[in-house]
C-alpha positions as CSV (number, residue, x, y, z in Angstrom):
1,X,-162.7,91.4,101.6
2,X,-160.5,89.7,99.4
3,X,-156.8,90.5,99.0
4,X,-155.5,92.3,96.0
5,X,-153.9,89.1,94.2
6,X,-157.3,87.5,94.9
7,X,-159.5,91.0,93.1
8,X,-157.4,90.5,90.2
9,X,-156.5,86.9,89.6
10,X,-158.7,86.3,86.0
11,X,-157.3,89.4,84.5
12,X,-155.7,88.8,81.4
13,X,-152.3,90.1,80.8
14,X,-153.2,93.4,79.2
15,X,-155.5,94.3,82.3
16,X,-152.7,93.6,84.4
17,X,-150.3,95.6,82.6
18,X,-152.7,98.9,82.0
19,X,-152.9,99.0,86.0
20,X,-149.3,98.8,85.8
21,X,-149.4,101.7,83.4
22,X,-151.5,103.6,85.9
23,X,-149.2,103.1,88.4
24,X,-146.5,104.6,86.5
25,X,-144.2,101.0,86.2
26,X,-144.1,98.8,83.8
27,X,-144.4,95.2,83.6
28,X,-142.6,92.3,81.8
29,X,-144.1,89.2,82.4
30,X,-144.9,86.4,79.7
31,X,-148.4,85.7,80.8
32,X,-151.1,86.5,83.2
33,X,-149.9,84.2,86.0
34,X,-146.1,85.2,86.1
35,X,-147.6,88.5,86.2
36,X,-149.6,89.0,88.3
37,X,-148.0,88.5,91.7
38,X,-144.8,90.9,90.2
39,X,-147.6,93.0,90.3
40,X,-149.2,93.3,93.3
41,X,-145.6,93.2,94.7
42,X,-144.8,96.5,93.0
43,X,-148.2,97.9,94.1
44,X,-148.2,97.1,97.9
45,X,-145.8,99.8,98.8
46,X,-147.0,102.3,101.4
47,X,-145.4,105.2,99.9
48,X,-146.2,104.2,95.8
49,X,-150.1,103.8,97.2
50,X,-150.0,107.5,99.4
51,X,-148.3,109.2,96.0
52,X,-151.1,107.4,93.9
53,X,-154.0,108.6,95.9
54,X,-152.5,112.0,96.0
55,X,-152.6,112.4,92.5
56,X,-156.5,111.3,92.0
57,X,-158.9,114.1,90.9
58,X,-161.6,115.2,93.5
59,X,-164.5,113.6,92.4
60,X,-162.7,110.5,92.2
61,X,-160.6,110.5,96.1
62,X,-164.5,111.3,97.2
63,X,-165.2,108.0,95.7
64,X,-162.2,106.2,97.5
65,X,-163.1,107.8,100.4
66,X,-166.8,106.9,100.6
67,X,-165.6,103.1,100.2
68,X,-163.5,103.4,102.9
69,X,-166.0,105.2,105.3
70,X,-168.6,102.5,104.8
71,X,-166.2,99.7,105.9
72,X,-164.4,98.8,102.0
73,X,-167.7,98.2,100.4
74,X,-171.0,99.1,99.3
75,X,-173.5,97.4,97.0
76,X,-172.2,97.6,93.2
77,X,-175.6,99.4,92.1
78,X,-175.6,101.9,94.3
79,X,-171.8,102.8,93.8
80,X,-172.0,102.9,90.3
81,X,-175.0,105.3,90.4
82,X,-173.8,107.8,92.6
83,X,-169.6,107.7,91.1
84,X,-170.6,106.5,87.3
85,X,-170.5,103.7,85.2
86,X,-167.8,101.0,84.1
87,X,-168.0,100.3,80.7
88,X,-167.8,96.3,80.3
89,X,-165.6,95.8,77.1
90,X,-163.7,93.0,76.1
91,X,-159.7,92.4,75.5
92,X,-159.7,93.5,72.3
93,X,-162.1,96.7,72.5
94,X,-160.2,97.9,75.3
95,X,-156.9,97.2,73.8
96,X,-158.5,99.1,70.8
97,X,-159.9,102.0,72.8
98,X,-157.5,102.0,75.7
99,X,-160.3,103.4,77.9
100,X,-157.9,104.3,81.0
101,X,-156.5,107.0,79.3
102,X,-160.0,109.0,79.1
103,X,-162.3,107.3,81.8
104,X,-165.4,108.6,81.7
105,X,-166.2,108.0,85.8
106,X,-164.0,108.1,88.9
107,X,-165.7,104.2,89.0
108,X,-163.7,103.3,85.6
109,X,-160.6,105.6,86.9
110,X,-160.6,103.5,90.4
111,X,-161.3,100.1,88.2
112,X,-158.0,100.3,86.2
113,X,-156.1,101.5,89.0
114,X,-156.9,98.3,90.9
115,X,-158.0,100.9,93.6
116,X,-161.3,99.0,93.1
117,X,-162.6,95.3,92.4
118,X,-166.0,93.7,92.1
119,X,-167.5,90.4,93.4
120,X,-170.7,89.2,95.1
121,X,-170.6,88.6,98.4
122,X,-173.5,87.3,101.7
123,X,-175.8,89.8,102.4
124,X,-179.0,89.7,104.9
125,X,-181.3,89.6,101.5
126,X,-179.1,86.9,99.5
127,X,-175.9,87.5,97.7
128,X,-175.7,90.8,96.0
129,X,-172.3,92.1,94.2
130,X,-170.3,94.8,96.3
131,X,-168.1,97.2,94.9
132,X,-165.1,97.1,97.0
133,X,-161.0,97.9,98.3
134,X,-158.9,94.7,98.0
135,X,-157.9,94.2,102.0
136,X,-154.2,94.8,102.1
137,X,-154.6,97.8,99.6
138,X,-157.1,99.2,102.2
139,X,-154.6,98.7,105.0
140,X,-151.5,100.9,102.9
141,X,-154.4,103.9,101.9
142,X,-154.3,106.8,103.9
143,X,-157.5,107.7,106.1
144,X,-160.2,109.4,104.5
145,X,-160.3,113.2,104.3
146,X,-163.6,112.8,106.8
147,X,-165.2,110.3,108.9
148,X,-168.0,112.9,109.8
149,X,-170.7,112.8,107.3
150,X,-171.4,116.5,106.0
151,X,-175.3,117.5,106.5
152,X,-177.5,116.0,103.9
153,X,-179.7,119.1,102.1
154,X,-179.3,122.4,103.5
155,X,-181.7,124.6,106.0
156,X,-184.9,125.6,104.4
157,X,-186.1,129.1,103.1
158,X,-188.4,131.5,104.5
159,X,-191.2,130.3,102.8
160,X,-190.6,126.7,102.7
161,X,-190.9,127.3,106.8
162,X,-193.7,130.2,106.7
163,X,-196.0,128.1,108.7
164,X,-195.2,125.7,111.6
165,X,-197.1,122.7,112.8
166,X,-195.3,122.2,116.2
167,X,-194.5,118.7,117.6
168,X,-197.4,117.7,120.4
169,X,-198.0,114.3,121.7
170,X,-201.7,114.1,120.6
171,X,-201.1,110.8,119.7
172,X,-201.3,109.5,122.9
173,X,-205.0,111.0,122.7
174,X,-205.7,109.1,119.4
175,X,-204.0,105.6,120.7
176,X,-206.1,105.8,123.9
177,X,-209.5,106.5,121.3
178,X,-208.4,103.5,119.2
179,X,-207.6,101.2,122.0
180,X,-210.9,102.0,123.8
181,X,-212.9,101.1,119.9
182,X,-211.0,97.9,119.7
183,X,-212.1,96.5,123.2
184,X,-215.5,97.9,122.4
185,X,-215.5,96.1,118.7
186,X,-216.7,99.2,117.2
187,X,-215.8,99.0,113.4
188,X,-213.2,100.5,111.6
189,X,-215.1,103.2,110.0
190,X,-216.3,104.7,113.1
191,X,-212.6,104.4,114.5
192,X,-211.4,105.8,110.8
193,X,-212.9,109.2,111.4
194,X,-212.0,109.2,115.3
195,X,-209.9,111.7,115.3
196,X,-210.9,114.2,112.4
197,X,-210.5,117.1,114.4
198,X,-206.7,116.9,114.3
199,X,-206.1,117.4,110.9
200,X,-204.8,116.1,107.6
201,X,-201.3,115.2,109.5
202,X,-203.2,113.2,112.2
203,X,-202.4,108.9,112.2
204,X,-204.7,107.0,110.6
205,X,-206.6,103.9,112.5
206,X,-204.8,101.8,110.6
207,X,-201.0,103.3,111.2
208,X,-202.4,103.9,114.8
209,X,-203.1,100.3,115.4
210,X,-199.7,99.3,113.4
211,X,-198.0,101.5,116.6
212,X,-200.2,99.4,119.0
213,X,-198.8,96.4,118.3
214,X,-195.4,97.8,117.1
215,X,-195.4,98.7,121.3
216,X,-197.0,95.5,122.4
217,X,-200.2,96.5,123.2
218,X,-202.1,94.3,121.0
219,X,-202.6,90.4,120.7
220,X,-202.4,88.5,117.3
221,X,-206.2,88.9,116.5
222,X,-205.3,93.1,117.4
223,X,-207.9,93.2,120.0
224,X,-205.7,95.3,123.5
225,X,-203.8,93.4,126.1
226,X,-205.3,93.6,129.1
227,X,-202.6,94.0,131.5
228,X,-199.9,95.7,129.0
229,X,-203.1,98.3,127.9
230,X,-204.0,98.8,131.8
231,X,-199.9,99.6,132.5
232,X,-199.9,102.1,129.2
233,X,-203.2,103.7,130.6
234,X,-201.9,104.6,133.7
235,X,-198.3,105.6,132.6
236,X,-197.5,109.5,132.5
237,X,-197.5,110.9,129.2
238,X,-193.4,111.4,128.8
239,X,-193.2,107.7,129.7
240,X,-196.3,106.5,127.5
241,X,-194.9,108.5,124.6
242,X,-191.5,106.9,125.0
243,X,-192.9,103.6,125.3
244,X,-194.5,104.3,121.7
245,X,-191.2,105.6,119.6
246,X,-189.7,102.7,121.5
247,X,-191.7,100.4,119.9
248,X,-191.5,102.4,116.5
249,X,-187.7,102.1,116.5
250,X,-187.5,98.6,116.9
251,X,-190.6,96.9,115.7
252,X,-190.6,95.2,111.9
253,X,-194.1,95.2,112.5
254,X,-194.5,98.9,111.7
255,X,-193.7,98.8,108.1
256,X,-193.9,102.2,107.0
257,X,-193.5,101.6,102.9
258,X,-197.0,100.3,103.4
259,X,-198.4,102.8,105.5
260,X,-197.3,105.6,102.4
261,X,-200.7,107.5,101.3
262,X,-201.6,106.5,97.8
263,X,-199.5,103.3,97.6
264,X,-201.2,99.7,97.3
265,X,-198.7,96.7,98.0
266,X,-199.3,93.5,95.4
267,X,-197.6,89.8,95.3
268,X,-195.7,88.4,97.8
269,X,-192.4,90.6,97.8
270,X,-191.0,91.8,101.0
271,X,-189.1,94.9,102.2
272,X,-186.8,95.6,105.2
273,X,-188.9,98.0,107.2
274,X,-185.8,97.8,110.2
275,X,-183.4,98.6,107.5
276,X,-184.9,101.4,105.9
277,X,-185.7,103.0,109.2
278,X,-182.5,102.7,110.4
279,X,-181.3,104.5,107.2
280,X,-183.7,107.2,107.5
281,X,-182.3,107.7,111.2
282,X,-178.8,107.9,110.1
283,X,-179.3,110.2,107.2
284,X,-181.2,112.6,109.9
285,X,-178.5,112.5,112.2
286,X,-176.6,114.8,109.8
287,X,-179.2,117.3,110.2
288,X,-178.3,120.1,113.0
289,X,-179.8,119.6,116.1
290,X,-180.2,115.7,116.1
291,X,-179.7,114.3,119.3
292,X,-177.2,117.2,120.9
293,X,-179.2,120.3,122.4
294,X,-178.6,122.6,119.9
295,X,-181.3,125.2,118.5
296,X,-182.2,123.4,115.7
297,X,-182.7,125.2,112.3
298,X,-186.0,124.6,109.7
299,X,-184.5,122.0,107.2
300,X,-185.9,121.8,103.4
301,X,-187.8,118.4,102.9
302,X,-187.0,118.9,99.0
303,X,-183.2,119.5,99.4
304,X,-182.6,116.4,102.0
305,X,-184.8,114.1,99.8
306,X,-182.3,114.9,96.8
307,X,-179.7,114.8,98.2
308,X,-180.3,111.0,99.3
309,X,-181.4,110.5,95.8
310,X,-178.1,111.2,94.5
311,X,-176.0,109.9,97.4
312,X,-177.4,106.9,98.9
313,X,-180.9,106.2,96.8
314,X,-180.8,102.0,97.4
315,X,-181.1,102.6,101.3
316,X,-183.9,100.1,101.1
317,X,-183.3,98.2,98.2
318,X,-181.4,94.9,98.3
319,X,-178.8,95.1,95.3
320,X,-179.9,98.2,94.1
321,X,-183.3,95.9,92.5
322,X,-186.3,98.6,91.8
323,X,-188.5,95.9,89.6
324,X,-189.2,93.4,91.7
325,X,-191.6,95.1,94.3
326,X,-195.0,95.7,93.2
327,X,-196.2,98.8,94.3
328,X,-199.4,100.3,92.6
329,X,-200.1,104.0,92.2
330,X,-203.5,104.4,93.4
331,X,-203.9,108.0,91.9
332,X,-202.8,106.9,88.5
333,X,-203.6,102.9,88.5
334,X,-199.9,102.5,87.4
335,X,-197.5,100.3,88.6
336,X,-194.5,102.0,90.0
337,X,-191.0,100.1,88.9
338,X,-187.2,101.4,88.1
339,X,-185.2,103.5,89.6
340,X,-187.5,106.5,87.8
341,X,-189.8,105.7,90.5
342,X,-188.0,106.6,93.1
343,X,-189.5,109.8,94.3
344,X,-193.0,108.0,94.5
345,X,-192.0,105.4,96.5
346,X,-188.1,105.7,98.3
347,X,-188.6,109.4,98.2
348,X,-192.5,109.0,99.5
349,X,-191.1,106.5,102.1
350,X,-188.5,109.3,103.1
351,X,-191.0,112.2,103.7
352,X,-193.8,109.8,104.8
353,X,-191.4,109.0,108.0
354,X,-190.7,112.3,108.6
355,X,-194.4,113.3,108.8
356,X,-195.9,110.5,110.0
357,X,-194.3,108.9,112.7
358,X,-191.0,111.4,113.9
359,X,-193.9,114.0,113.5
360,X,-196.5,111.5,115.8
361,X,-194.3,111.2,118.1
362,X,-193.2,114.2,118.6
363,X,-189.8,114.3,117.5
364,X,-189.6,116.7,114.5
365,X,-191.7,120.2,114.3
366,X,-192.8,120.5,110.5
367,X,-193.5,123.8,108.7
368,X,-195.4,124.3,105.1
369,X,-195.4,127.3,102.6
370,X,-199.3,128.4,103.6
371,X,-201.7,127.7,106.2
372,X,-203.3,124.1,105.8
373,X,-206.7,125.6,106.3
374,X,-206.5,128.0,103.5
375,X,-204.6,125.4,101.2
376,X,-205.8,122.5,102.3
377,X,-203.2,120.6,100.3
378,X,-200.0,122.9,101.2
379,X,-197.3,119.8,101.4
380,X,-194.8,120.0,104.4
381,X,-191.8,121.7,103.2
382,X,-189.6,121.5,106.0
383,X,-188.9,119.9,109.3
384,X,-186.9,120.6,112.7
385,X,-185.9,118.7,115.6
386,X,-188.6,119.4,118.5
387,X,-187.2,119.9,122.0
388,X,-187.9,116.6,122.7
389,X,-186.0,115.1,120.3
390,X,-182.8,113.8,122.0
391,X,-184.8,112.2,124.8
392,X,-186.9,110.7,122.6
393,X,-184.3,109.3,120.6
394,X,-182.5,107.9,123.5
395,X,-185.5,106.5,124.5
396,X,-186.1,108.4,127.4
397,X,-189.2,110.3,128.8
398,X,-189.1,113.9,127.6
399,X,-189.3,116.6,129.5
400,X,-192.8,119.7,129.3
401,X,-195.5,117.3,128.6
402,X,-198.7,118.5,129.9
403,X,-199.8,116.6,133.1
404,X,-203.4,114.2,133.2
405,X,-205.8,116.1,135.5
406,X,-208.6,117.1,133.5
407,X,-211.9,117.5,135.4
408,X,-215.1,115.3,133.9
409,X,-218.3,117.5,133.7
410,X,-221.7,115.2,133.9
411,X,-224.4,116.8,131.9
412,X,-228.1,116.5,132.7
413,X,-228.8,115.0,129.9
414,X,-226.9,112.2,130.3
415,X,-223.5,113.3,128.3
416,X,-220.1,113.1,129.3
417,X,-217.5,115.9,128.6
418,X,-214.1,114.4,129.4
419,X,-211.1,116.6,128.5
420,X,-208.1,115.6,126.6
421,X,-205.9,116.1,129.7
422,X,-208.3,113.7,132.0
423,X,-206.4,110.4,132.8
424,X,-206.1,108.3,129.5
425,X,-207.6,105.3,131.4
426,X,-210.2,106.7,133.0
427,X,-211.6,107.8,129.6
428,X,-210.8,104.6,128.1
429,X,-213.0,103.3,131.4
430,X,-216.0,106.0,130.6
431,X,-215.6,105.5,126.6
432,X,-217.1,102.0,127.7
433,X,-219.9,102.9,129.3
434,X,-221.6,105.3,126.7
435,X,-222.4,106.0,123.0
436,X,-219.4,107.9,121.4
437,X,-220.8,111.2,120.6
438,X,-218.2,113.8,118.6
439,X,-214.6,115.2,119.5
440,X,-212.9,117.9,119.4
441,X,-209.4,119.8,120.3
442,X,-210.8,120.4,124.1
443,X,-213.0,117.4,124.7
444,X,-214.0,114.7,123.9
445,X,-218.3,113.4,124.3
446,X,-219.7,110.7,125.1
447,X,-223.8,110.0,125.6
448,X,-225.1,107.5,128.4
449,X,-228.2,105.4,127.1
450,X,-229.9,102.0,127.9
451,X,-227.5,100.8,125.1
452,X,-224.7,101.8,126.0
453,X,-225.0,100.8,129.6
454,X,-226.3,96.9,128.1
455,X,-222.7,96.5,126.6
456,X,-220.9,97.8,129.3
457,X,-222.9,95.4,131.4
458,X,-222.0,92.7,128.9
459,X,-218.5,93.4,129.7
460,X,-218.6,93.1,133.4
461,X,-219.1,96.6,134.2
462,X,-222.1,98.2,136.4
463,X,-223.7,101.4,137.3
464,X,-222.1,101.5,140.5
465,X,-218.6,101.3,139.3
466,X,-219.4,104.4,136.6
467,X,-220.9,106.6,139.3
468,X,-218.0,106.0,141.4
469,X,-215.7,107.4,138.3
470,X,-217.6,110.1,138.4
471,X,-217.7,111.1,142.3
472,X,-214.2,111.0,141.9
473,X,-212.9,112.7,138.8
474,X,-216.0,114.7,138.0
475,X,-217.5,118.0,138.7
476,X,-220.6,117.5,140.7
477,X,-222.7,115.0,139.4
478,X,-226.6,115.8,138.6
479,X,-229.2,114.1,140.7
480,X,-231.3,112.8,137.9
481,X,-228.4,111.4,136.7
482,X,-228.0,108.9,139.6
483,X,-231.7,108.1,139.8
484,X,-232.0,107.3,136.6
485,X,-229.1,105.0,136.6
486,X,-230.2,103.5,139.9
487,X,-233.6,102.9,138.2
488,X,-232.1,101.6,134.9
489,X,-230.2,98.9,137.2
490,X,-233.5,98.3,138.9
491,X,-236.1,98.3,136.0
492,X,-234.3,98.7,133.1
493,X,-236.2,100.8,130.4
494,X,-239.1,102.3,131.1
495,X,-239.3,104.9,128.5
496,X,-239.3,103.8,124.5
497,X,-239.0,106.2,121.4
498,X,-239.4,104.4,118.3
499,X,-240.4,105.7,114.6
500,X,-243.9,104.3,112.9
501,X,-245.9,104.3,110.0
502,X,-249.1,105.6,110.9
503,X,-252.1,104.2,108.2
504,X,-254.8,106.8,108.5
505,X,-258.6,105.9,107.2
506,X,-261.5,107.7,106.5
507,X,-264.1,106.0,108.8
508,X,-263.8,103.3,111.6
509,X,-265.4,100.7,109.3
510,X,-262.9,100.8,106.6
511,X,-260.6,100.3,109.8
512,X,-262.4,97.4,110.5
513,X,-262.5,96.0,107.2
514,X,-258.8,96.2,106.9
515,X,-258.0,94.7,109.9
516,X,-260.5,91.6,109.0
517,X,-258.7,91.4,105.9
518,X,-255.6,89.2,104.6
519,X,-253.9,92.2,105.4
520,X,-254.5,92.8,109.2
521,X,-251.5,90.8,110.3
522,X,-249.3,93.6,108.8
523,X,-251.1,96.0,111.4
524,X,-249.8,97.2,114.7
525,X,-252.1,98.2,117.1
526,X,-255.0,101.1,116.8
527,X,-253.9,104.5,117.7
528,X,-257.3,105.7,117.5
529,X,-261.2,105.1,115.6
530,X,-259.2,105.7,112.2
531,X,-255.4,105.2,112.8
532,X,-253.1,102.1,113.3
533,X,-249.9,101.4,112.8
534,X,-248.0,99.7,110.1
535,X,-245.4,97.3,111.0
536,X,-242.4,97.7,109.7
537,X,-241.1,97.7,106.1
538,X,-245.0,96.4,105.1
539,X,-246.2,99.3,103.9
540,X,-246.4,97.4,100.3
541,X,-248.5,94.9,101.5
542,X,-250.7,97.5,103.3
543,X,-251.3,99.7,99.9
544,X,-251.7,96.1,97.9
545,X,-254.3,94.9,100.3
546,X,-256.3,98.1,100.5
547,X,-256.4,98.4,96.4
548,X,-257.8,94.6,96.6
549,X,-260.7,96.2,98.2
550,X,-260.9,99.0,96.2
551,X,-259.6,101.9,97.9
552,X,-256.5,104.0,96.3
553,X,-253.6,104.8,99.0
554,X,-251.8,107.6,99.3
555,X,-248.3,107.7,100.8
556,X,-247.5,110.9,102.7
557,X,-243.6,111.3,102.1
C-alpha cells in the first residue's frame, strides 16, 4: 500500500491541518506542499500513533482493527457498509461544517485522522477502490486486539433444532443412478425424478451432474469417463465420497449461485464461484466444531446469515457492485438488483451451500423447526458439523461409512432387487441390462425384458456376462430365469403383447364388403367370421369408409 505522504499528497492545506488538529499539534505551513511532509514527520512517531489509537472509541479501534486483520485493506464498499459512510464535501463545506468535530462514522473519524486513505488498486475482477492503512502508519500501530475471528451467529434454539436430518452419504447412491442414465442416454426427466424417495433435500440431476464433472467423471459432451467412472465405481465409499468434496472444493465448474432454487441467470455476467466458496468456508470455520473434534453444537442458519450480512455482505461481489448481475426471481418474475437483494441471492447462495452440497456430502447435519413430512415446507433452521466433518475437510476418507456388500435377489419374474449397499458398479453394470423400475430407501428395481437386453446388447454386453453377475452377487438365481435368457440369445422373442383395435360386424358379409372396399388396406388380419383388426391410429378412416356404404359406427370407449 502506499506510504502516508503518498495517501495524502492532493489534500489541500486545510485537510492537512484538521488531521493535524486530530492529532493534537498544530501546523504552520504556507501551503499544501511545505505542509505536508512537516506532517507526516510529526505523525510517524511510535509513541504519538500508540497514544492516538488509545484514545479511539470502540466501534471505531474495531474498524482499525478489522483493516489490519485483513492485510491493510478491504474493498471501499464493503468497508463503508459495515463502519459507515464518509460524507464527500468540498473545501469550503467542510471548512464551514468542520465535520471532524462530530463525525457521524468511525469511517469519517479514521478519514480525518489519516488512520485511513482511499485509492483503487489491481484486483482479480479489474481495479476496484480499497479502503486502506498508509504502509509506514501500519508498521508504528499496535497489533490488533484479536487475530481470531469471534464465531459468526450464535448456537440455535430448541426449536430452530427440534428436528434433525443427519449427514449420510446417499449421494454416492444418487451419483452412481445418474452416471448409470447418462451412459444409458436415458433423458433427463426420467433421471430428474431418480431419486424422489430421498426427499426435498436430495441433489437434483442437474447439481448431481455439476459434481460429476466438478470430480472429473464426465467428458465435455457430460456423457461418464470410462476409466475415471470404472475407478469411482469400484472405490470404497469413504474414498468415493472424498473424491466428490474434493472436486467440490476446487472445481469453478460447480457454480453454486446458479444451482440456487428459484433463481434464473440472464446476460453474459460472470461470478466467482472459487471465491465465494472459499468465503463461505472461512465464515464456517468460526463455527464450533469446524475441523477440530469437538462436539459440535446446532447453529442458527438465521443468526450466521445476518451476521454476514452486516459483517462481510460483498463476499462474492467484486467492488461491492449488486446491479450488474442479472438474476431473475422465478417466483415473482422480478429481477433481483441492489444490495436490498441480498438475502435472495448472497443470503440464498449462503444457505443454499450449506444444504446442498456440505449437507450432500456429508459434512454438516441440519435440523428444522417440524418434521418435513408434516410441513412439507419447514425451511432448515440450523446446521452442525457431522462427525465426518474434519476428514472431509482435509480431504481425507472418513471414518463409519457403511461397507458395499448388499446381496442381489433375482425374482421369477424377471426383476432385479439390488440393495443400496450392493457394490455401486455392479449396479451401474445391472442398471444396463434392464428397464428401470422404481426406487426406494432399501432397493432399488430393475425389470429384465427383450428391450432392455437389445440395448445392453447394443452396448457390447451379453446374457452370459449378466448371469455371471448374478451367480456371483446374487441369491440363488431362478431356473426360468436362465432359460429364458438362454432362449432370448438363441431365438430372440417368441412371445409378443401388443394393444389393438378390434372392428366388430354384424355378419361375415359386411366383413367382406369392407375388406373389398377402399378401406381394406387399413385392416389387420381377421380374428374371427366378424372381427378384424384395425391398424393403428386408422380408426377414422375405418368409421369414414363404413358410413360410405351406409352403415353407422359405433366406437366402444
Amino acid at each position: 500500500m502506499p506510504d502516508l505522504l503518498k495517501s495524502l499528497q492532493g489534500k489541500d492545506l486545510g485537510h492537512l491541518r484538521i488531521v493535524a488538529e486530530q492529532w493534537g499539534e498544530s501546523l504552520d505551513a504556507p501551503d499544501a506542499r511545505t505542509g505536508l511532509p512537516r506532517l507526516t514527520a510529526l505523525l510517524l512517531d511510535r509513541e504519538r500513533v500508540a497514544a492516538m489509537v488509545a484514545e479511539l472509541p470502540a466501534e471505531t479501534r474495531a474498524a482499525l482493527d478489522d483493516l489490519l486483520n485483513h492485510s491493510g485493506r478491504l474493498p471501499w464498499a464493503q468497508f463503508t457498509r459495515k463502519f459507515g459512510a464518509l460524507r464527500e464535501m468540498g473545501p469550503a463545506r467542510r471548512d464551514r461544517e468542520q465535520p471532524q468535530r462530530s463525525p457521524i462514522s468511525p469511517v469519517e473519524m479514521l478519514w480525518y485522522r489519516a488512520l485511513l486513505a482511499r485509492a483503487f488498486f489491481d484486483a482479480p475482477s479489474g481495479p476496484e477502490e480499497f479502503a486502506y492503512v498508509p504502509d509506514d502508519l501500519a508498521a508504528l500501530l499496535p497489533p490488533p486486539r484479536s487475530g481470531v475471528a469471534a464465531a459468526l451467529g450464535r448456537a440455535a434454539s430448541p426449536l430452530e433444532r427440534a428436528f434433525i436430518l443427519p449427514a449420510a452419504d446417499h449421494v454416492l447412491d444418487h451419483a452412481c443412478t445418474t452416471l448409470a442414465g447418462l451412459r444409458l442416454g436415458l433423458p433427463a426427466e426420467k433421471l430428474q425424478t431418480a431419486a424422489q424417495g430421498w426427499g426435498r433435500f436430495a441433489p437434483s440431476f442437474v447439481a448431481l451432474k455439476c459434481l460429476l464433472g466438478a470430480a472429473g467423471l464426465l467428458d465435455a459432451a457430460g456423457l461418464p469417463l470410462p476409466e475415471p467412472t470404472r475407478v469411482w465405481l469400484e472405490a470404497s465409499r469413504p474414498e468415493a465420497l472424498v473424491a466428490l468434496m474434493r472436486g467440490w472444493l476446487k472445481s469453478d465448474r460447480f457454480n453454486d449461485l446458479l444451482l440456487v432454487p428459484g433463481l434464473a441467470a440472464e446476460g453474459e455476467w460472470k461470478n466467482d464461484p472459487l471465491r465465494a466458496r472459499q468465503a463461505a468456508l472461512d465464515f464456517l470455520s468460526t463455527v464450533p466444531g469446524f475441523e477440530d473434534g469437538r462436539p459440535a453444537p446446532f447453529w442458527s442458519v438465521a443468526a450466521f446469515l445476518e451476521t454476514i450480512r452486516q459483517r462481510y455482505p460483498d463476499f462474492q461481489r467484486p467492488a461491492g457492485d449488486y446491479d450488474s448481475w442479472y438474476l431473475l426471481d422465478q417466483a415473482s418474475g422480478n429481477y433481483l438488483r441492489g444490495f436490498d437483494s441480498w438475502d435472495q441471492v448472497d443470503g440464498a447462495l449462503l444457505r443454499f451451500i450449506i444444504s446442498g452440497p456440505l449437507y450432500w456430502l456429508g459434512v454438516v447435519d441440519l435440523a428444522l423447526p417440524a418434521n418435513p413430512e408434516e410441513n412439507p415446507t419447514a425451511p432448515v433452521t440450523a446446521f452442525r458439523f457431522s462427525a465426518w466433518a474434519a476428514d472431509l475437510l482435509q480431504g481425507k476418507p472418513p471414518q463409519g461409512l457403511a461397507s458395499e456388500d448388499g446381496v442381489v435377489q433375482a425374482r421369477s419374474d424377471f426383476r432385479l432387487f439390488v440393495p443400496r449397499l450392493a457394490p455401486r458398479w455392479l449396479r451401474y453394470q445391472l442398471a444396463r441390462f434392464a428397464s428401470w423400475e422404481s426406487e426406494s430407501l432399501q432397493d432399488y428395481v430393475y425389470q429384465l425384458s427383450p428391450a432392455s437386453l437389445s440395448r445392453a446388447r447394443q452396448q457390447g454386453l451379453t446374457s452370459n456376462q449378466l448371469m455371471g453377475l448374478l451367480s456371483r452377487f446374487g441369491r440363488v438365481t431362478p431356473p426360468n430365469l436362465g432359460r429364458a435368457l438362454e432362449r432370448w440369445e438363441r431365438q430372440g422373442v417368441e412371445a409378443r403383447l401388443q394393444k389393438l383395435v378390434v372392428l366388430r360386424l354384424s355378419s361375415p358379409d359386411l366383413l367382406q364388403t369392407l375388406r373389398a372396399s377402399k378401406a381394406g388396406r387399413y385392416l389387420g388380419d381377421p380374428l374371427g367370421p366378424t372381427t378384424i383388426a384395425v391398424r393403428s391410429g386408422a380408426v377414422d378412416k375405418v368409421v369414414a369408409a363404413l358410413a360410405e356404404l351406409g352403415y353407422l359406427a359405433e366406437i366402444d370407449e
